[in-house]
C-alpha positions as CSV (number, residue, x, y, z in Angstrom):
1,X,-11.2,-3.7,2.1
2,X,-10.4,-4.9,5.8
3,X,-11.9,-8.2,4.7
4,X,-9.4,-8.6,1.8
5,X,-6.4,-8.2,3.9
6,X,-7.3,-10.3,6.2
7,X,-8.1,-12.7,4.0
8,X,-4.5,-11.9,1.9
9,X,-2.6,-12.5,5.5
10,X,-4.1,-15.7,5.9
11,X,-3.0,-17.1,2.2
12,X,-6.8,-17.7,1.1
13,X,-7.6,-19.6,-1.8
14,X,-6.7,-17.6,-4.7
15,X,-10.4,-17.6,-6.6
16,X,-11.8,-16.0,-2.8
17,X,-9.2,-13.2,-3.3
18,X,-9.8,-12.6,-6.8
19,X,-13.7,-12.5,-6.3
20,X,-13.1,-10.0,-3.3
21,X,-10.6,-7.8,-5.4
22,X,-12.9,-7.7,-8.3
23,X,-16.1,-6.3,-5.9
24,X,-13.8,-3.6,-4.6
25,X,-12.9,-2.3,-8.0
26,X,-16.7,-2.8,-8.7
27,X,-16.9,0.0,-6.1
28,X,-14.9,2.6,-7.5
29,X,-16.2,5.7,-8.1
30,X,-15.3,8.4,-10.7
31,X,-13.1,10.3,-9.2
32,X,-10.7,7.6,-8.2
33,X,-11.4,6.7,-4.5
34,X,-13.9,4.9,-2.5
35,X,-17.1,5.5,-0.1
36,X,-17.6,4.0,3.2
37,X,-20.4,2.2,1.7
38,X,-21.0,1.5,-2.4
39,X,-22.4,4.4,-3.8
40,X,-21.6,7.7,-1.4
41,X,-19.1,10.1,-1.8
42,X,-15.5,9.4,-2.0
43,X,-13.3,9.1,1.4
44,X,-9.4,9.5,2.2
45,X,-9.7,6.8,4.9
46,X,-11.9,4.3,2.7
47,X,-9.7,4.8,-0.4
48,X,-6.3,4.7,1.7
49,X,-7.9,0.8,2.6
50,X,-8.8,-0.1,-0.3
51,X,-5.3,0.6,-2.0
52,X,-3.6,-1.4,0.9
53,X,-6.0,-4.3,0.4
54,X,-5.4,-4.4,-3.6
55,X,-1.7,-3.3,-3.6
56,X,0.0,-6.3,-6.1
57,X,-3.1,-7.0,-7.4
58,X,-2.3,-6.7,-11.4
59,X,-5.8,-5.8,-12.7
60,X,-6.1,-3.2,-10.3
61,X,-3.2,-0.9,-12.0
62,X,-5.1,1.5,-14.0
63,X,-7.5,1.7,-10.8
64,X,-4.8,2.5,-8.0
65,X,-3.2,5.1,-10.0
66,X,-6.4,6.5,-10.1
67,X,-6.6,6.0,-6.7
68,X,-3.3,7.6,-6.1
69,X,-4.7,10.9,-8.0
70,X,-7.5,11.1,-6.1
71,X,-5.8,11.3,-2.7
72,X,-3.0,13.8,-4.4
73,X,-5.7,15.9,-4.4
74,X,-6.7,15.7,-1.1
75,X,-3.4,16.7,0.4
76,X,-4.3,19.9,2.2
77,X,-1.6,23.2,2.3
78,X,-0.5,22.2,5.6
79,X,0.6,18.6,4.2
80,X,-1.8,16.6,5.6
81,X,-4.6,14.9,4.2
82,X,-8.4,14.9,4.8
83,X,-11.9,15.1,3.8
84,X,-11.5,19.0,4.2
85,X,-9.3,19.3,7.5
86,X,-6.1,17.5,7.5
87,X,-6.1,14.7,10.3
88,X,-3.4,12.8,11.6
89,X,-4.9,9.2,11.1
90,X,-6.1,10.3,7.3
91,X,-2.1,11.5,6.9
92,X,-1.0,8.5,8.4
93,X,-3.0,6.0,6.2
94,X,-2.6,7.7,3.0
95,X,1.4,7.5,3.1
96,X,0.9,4.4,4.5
97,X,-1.1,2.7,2.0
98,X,0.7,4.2,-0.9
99,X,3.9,3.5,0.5
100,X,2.9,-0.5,0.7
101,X,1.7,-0.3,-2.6
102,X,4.9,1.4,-4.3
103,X,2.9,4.5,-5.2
104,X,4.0,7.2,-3.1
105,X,6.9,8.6,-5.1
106,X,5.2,11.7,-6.2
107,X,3.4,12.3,-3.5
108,X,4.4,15.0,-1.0
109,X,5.6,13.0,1.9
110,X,8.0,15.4,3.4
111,X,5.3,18.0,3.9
112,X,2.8,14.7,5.4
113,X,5.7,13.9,7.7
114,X,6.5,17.5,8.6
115,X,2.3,18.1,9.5
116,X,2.3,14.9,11.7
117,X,5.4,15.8,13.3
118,X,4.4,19.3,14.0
119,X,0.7,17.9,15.6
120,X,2.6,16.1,18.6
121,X,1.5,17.0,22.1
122,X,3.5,18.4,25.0
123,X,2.6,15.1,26.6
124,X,4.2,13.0,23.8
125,X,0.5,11.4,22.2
126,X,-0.9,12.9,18.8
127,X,-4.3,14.1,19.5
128,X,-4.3,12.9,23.0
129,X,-5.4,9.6,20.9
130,X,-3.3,6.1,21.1
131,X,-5.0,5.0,18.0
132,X,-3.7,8.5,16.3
133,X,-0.5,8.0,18.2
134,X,0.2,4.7,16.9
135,X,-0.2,5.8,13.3
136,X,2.5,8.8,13.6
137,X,4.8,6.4,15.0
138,X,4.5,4.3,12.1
139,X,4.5,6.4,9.7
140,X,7.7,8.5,11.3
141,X,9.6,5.7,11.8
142,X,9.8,5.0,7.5
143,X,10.6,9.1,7.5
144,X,14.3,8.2,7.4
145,X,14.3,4.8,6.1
146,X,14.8,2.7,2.9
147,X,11.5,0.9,1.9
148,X,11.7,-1.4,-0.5
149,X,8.1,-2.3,-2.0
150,X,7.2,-5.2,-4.8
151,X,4.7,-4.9,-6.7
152,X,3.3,-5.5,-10.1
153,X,3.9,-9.4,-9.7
154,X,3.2,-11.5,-12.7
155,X,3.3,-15.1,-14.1
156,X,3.7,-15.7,-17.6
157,X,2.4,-17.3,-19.7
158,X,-1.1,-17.4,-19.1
159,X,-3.1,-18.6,-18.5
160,X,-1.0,-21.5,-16.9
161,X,-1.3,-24.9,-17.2
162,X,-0.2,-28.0,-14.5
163,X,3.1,-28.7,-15.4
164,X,4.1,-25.9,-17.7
165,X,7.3,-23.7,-17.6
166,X,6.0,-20.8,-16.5
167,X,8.2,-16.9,-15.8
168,X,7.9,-14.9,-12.4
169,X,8.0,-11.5,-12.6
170,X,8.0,-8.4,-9.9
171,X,8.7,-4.7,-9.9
172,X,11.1,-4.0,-6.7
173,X,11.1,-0.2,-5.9
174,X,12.6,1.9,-2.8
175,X,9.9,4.1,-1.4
176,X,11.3,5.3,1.8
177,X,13.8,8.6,1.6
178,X,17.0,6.7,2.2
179,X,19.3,4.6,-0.3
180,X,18.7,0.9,0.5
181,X,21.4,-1.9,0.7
182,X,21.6,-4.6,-2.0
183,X,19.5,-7.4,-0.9
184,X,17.9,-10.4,-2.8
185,X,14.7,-11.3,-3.0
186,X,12.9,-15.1,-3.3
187,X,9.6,-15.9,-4.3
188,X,7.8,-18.9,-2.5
189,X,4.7,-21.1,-3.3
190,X,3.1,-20.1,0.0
191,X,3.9,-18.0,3.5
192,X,7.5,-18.8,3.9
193,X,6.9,-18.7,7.8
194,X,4.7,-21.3,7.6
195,X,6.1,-24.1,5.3
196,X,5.9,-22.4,1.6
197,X,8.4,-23.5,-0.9
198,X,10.9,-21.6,-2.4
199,X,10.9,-21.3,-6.3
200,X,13.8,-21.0,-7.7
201,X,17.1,-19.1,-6.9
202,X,17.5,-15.9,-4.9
203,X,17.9,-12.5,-6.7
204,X,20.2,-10.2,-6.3
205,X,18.5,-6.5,-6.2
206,X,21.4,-3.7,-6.0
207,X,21.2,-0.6,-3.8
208,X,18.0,1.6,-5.0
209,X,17.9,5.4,-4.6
């Protein structure tokens, strides 16, 4: 899963990715999540990283909503989420991940923002831990935020041929528990940041609840 978002960051050829998404799903197990290693039992933490790394992948749909159930039942009474005991760096990553991946609207989040909020030390850290403290930072600063995710990209109509007329398609949501502004969005052939070419005109997205 780390290997596959690294390797999404850095614009890797797109048969790499494919080959790396379609080992992960490979890896599924039953009940919706993932091991540590193919084959064991299913983990918050290993499933949380695999949702990140496949989030706008379009064959992995039916998987990441499975995905999705499978860590909805992991969320503990107290809000937080765990292999049995809630942690804050299992919390963190599971509305993390799901959040990226525009899957977190049925999901408790207010009662997973209220348990890591309710964790913090006198002395300002989250389990006296900078790694745990980093993760409640980040996940408290989207608690009163718009977050707009895209997902479900797709190009039509395939497959796709050199020099054919071909549609883009996205599915632009606002996860976070604000209303967002309008804004547009662009797609590029390519990291923008880095030379990629815009295709086509700018869209115009209105305000989403």
């Amino acid at each position: 899963a780390f290997a596959l978002q690294a390797l999404k960051l850095v614009n890797a050829n797109q048969s790499v990715l494919k080959s790396a998404a379609e080992n992960l799903l490979s890896w599924q197990n039953t009940d919706g999540g993932w091991a540590n290693s193919p084959g064991g039992p299913s983990r918050v933490h290993a499933t949380a990283q695999v949702i990140k790394a496949l989030a706008g992948t379009a064959t992995a749909e039916v998987s990441l909503s499975q995905a999705k159930s499978f860590l909805k039942n992991r969320q503990n009474a107290d809000g937080g989420f765990g292999d049995g005991v809630s942690s804050i760096h299992d919390t963190a990553h599971v509305i993390l991940a799901l959040t990226e991946a525009g899957l977190a609207s049925d999901i408790n989040q207010v009662a997973a923002q209220s348990f890591v909020a309710d964790n913090q030390r006198i002395d300002g850290s989250w389990q006296g831990s900078v790694y745990s403290t980093v993760l409640a930072l980040q996940l408290m600063r989207g608690a009163a935020a718009p977050n707009l995710s895209i997902s479900n990209f797709q190009a039509s109509p395939q497959p796709v041929y050199d020099g054919q007329r071909m549609t883009l398609s996205a599915k632009v949501t606002n996860v976070g528990s604000l209303q967002s502004q309008a804004s547009t969005v662009r797609f590029f052939d390519g990291d923008p940041s880095a030379g990629g070419l815009s295709i086509g005109d700018a869209i115009t997205i209105p305000a989403l609840v």
